[in-house]
N, C-alpha and C positions, 0 to 999 in steps of 0.2 A: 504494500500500500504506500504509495506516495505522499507527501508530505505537502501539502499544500501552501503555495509560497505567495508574498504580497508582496506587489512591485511597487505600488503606492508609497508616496512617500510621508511618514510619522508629520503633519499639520502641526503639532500642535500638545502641550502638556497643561492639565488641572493640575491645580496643588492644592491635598485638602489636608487642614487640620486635622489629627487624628486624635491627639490628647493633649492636654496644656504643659501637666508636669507642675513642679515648685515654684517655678520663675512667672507667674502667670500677669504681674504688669508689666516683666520686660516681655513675653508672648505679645500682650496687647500693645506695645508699643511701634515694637516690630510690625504686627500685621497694619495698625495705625500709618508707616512708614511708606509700608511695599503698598497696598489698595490706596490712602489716599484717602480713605474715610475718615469722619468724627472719630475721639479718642472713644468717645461715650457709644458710639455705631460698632467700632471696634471691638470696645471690651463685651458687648451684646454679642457678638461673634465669636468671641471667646471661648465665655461662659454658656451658650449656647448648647444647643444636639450636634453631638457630631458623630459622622463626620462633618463638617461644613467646606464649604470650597473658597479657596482663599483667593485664588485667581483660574481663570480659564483660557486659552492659548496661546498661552507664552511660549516662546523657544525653551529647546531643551536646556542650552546656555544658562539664560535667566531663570530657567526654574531649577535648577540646580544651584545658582547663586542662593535662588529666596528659600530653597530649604538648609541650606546651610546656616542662613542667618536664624531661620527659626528654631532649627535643630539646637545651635548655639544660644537661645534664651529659654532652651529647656522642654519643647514642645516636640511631637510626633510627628512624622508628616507622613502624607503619600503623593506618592506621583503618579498618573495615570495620564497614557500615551492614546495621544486621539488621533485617527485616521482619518484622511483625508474621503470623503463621499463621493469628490468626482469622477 
């Protein structure tokens, strides 16, 4: 059986929140930083259900920058690779 191959090229990466951790003002500081939102919109997304999604198609690049900076104020992350539809 063959292995099914995608020529398509990776669009696009989610970064979601997966748990805060200890650090959870420097978390909301950080996501305050990288979205651009209220501090007070922010820490709402924080302390929220998660998973929550912190951004959605960024390069792999920058989303590999914004989870390091998250990871580094003590928070979870994921990355989820989005394919291109056309």
């Amino acid at each position: 059986m063959a292995k099914r191959v995608w020529d398509e090229e990776k669009t696009g990466v989610t970064i979601m929140l997966r748990a805060v951790g200890r650090k959870k003002m420097q978390v909301v500081q950080e996501v305050h930083e990288i979205t651009g939102l209220g501090l007070m919109t922010s820490k709402d997304m924080v302390e929220g259900k998660k998973p929550v999604t912190i951004k959605n198609g960024v390069s792999k690049e920058e989303a590999e920058k914004i989870k390091t900076r998250l990871e580094w104020a003590g928070a979870k992350v994921e990355l989820k690779y989005v394919r291109g539809t056309s």
